[in-house]
N, C-alpha and C positions, 0 to 999 in steps of 0.2 A: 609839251603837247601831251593830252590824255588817250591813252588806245585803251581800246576794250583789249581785256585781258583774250586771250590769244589771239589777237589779230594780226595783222604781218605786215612788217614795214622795208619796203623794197630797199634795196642798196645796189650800190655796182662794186665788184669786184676784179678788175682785169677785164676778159672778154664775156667772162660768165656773170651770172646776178646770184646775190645772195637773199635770202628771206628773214630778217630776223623777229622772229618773235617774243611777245607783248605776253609774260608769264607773270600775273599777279606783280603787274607793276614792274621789274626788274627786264630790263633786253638782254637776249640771252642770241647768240648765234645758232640762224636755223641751217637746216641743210642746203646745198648746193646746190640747185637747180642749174640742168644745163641751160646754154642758149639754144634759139630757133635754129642755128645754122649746125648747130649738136644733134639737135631732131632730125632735121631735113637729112643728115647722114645714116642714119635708120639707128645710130646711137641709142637713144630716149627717144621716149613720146608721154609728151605732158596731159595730162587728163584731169576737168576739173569735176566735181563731184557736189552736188547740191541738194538739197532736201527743202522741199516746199509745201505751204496747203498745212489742213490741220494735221499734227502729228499724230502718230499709235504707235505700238508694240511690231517691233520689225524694223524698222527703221536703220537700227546701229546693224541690227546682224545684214541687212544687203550693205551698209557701207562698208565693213569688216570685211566681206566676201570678196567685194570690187579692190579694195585695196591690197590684202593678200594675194590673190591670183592674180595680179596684174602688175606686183613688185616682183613677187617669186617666178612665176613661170613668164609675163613675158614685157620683165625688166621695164615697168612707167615706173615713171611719176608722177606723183598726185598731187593736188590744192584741193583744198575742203573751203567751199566759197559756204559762209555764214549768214544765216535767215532766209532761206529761201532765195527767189528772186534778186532781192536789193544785194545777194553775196556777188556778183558781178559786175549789178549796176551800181553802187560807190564802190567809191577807194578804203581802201581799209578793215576789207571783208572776209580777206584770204586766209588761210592758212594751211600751214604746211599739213599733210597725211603718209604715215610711213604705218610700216607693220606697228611700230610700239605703240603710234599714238589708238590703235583699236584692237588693241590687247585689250580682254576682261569685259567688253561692250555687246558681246552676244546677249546676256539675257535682263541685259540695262532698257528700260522703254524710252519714251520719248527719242530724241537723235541730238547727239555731240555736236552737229553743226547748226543746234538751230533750228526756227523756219519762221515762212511770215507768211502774208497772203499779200505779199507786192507783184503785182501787176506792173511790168514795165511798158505795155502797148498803153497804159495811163498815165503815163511820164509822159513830160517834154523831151524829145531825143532821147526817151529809154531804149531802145534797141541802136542807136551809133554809140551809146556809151556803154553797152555790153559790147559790140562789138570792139572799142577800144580798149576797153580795159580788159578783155582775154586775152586782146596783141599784145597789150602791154604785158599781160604777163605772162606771154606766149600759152597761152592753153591751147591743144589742139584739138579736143574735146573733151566734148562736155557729158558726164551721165546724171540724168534727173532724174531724181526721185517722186514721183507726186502724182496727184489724184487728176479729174476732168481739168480744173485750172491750168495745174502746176504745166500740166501736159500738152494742156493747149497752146500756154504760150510756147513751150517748147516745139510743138509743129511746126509754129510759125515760122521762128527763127530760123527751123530748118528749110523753109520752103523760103528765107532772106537769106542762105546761105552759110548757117553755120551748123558745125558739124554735131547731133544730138544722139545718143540712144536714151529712150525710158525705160524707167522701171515702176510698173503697176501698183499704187499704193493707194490707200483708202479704206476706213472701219466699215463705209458703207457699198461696199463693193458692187458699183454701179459702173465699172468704165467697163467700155465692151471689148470685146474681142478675147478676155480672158474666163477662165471660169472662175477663178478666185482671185482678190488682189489679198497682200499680206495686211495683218491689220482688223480682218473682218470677224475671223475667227479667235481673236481676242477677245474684240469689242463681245461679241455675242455670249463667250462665258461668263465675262463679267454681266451681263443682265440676266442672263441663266438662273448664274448665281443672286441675286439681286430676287428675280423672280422667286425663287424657293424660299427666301429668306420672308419675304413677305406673305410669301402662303400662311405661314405658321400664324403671324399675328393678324393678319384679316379674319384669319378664322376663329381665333381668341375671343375678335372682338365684332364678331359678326357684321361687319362693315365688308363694305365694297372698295375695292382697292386699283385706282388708276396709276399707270405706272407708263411713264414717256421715255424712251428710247430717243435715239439719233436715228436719221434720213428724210433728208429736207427732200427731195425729189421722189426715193425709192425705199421700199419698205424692208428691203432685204433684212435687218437686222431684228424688225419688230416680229417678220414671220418666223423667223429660225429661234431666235430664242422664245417668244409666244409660244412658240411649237414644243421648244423643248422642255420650258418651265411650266406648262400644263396652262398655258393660260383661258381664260373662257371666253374674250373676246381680241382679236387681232385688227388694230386700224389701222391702213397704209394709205401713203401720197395716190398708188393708184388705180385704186376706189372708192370714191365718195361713200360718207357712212351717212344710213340712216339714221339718227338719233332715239328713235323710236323703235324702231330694232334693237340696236343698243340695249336696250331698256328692257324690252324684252327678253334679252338672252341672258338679263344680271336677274330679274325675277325669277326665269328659270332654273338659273343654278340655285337661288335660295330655296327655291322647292325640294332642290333633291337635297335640302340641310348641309349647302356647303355655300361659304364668300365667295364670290368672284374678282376674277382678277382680269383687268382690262389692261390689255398692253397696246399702246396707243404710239405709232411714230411721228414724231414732230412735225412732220408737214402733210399728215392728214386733215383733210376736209369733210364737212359736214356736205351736201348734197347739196346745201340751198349754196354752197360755193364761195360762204365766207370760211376766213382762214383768220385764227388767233397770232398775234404778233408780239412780240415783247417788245418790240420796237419798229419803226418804218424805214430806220436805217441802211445803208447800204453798203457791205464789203466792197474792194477795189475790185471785184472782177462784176459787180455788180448783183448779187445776192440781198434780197432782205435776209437779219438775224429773226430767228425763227426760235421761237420756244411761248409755251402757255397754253398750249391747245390741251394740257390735262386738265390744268385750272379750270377752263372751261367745262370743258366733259363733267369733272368730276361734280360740278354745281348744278350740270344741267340735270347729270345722273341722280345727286341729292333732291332738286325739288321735283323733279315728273314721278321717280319712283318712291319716296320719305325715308326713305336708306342713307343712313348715315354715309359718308363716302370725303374718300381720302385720296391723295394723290401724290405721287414722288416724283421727280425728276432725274433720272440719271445722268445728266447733263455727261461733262469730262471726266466723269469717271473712266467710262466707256473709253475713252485714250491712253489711260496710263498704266502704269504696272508694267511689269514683265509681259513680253510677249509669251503664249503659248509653246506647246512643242511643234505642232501643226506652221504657226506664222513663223519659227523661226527657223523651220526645215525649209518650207518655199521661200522668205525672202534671202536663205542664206544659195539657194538654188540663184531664184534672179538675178541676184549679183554674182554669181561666177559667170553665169552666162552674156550679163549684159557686157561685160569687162571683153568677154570674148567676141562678141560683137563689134565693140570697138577695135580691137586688133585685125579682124576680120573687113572692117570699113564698112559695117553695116548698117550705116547713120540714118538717122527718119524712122529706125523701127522701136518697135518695144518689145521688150520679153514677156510671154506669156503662159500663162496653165491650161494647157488640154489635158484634160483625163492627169494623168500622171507625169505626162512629158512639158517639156519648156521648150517654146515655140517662137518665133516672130515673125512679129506682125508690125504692116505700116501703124505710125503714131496716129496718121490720120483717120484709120480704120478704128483704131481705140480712143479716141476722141469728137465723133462726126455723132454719136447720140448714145444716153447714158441706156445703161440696161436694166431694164425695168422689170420687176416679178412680174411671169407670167399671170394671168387669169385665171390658166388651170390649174397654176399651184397655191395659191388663194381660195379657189372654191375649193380645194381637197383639205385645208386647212380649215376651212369653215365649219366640214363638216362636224367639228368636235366643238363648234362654240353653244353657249347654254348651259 
């Protein structure tokens, strides 16, 4: 039989179970996991750990967090359930987490476990076969990592009875109830940086220079790096743009003998309330894939105003690399606290950012509607376009 390389193949040993895992092909004996009726005596308590939705920078430092304070001060046990969602829903998805296995994973991006955008309420019996397959390998709970999806389904399960904390994740830091998710303030240095890079050769070559960020719903990323990289015009998901405004504000910057630089987020709209698609396709939680509304721009920018004009895409850039000092201080925060949550029995919540402190909050309050840039901080952003 072929396993993905760490994945975990249950065995029985006496009264207990053993895990062993699937190391570049070779079975090697994993650690000892107690049984349910070793829990049930306040012995252990098993705790699975998943990471869902698009990945970013942060990721490994809350799973590091959850795993250390939760083996050291209050003696679990972990399973690092593999890609997201589907690491519950099949067989074959588990694996063991111990302090060694996230050694050295603080300032690694992307996440050790994985992830997907599997949706189990789009399965047939996707929620009785999580729920069977955590009994089966006895998980008492569960800490999810992930963004409005990942999160969503996880409310659910909770309001079906099985035991959840989240933890706030997302480059485009739209889920509510927190003031930052980890993740956002990665994303934003890399277009920062991206931004300044491209000032230099727009102005080289006296071209107009469109430049597309992430946030299919919310602009948070377009305004903040916009904002920071000096850009001259800012489009977000929510406010329709004039085209002809637009236009305006790139002839004006060339009056004062500098390029303009348009930072435009992917699921900005034009007014008249078409929206550029790469495709009509649909993810499993039901999303169109979104990207192309620069391409557009930058053509429409070329022929109304005869300005040469260019356009980048920062697609997944914006996900990878090392997290910041900022994302890896909060996520490595969310995960001590979430862990303690769980000890605490605080299931259905999430941990969050107020001001400086780490907070919880029902899931369902951080999931019931995303958070959208204000109005007011968009018109005070505007004022610098042109």
């Amino acid at each position: 039989m072929n396993h993905r390389v760490g994945t975990a193949v249950e065995s029985t040993a006496g009264n207990s179970r053993v895990i062993e895992v699937m190391d570049s092909g070779q079975r090697r004996p994993g650690r000892r996991f107690p049984t349910l009726a070793e829990t049930q005596k306040g012995e252990t308590m098993r705790v699975g750990v998943l990471t869902g939705g698009g990945d970013c920078p942060g990721l490994n430092a809350v799973i590091r967090a959850v795993v250390r304070r939760g083996v050291s001060e209050f003696g679990f046990d972990f399973i690092g359930f593999r890609d997201g969602w589907r690491g519950p829903l099949e067989e074959g998805y588990a694996v063991t987490l111990d302090v060694h296995a996230v050694r050295g994973i603080l300032p690694r991006g992307g996440t050790i476990l994985g992830s997907s955008r599997t949706n189990p309420f789009k399965v047939d019996g996707g929620v009785d076969r999580i729920r069977e397959n955590l009994a089966k390998l006895e998980v008492d709970a569960l800490v999810v990592i992930g963004g409005e999806d990942t999160l969503g389904v996880a409310t659910k399960l909770y309001e079906l009875g099985v035991k959840v904390v989240g933890v706030p994740k997302t480059i485009d830091n739209d889920l509510n109830a927190t003031d930052y998710t980890f993740g956002f303030d990665s994303a934003v240095n890399i277009a920062t940086e991206a931004i300044d890079r491209l000032h230099t050769t727009t102005e080289s070559h006296h071209r107009v220079q469109v430049v597309e960020v992430m946030g299919r719903h919310t602009g948070w990323i377009a305004l903040h790096a916009g904002m920071a990289g000096g850009a001259n015009v800012i489009l977000i998901p929510e406010v329709p743009f004039d085209i002809e405004q637009v236009c305006g504000w790139v002839e004006s910057r060339f009056r004062s003998n500098y390029s303009p630089i348009v930072v435009v987020a992917e699921g900005a709209t034009p007014r008249e309330g078409t929206m550029a698609l790469q495709s009509g396709d649909l993810d499993a939680f039901g999303h169109v894939r979104l990207g192309g509304i620069s391409d557009v721009l930058a053509r429409e920018i070329g022929q109304r105003t005869g300005r040469e004009t260019r356009f980048v895409v920062l697609g997944h850039v914006q996900r990878g690399g090392t997290p910041t000092a900022f994302d890896r201080w909060v996520a490595t925060r969310f995960g001590l606290q979430a862990i303690a949550a769980v000890k605490e029995g605080a299931y259905g919540e999430m941990v969050a950012l107020r001001g400086t402190e780490i907070v919880r909050v029902p899931l369902s309050d951080a999931t019931k509607e995303l958070k959208v840039v204000p109005i007011e901080q968009y018109e005070e952003a505007a004022v610098l376009f042109g």
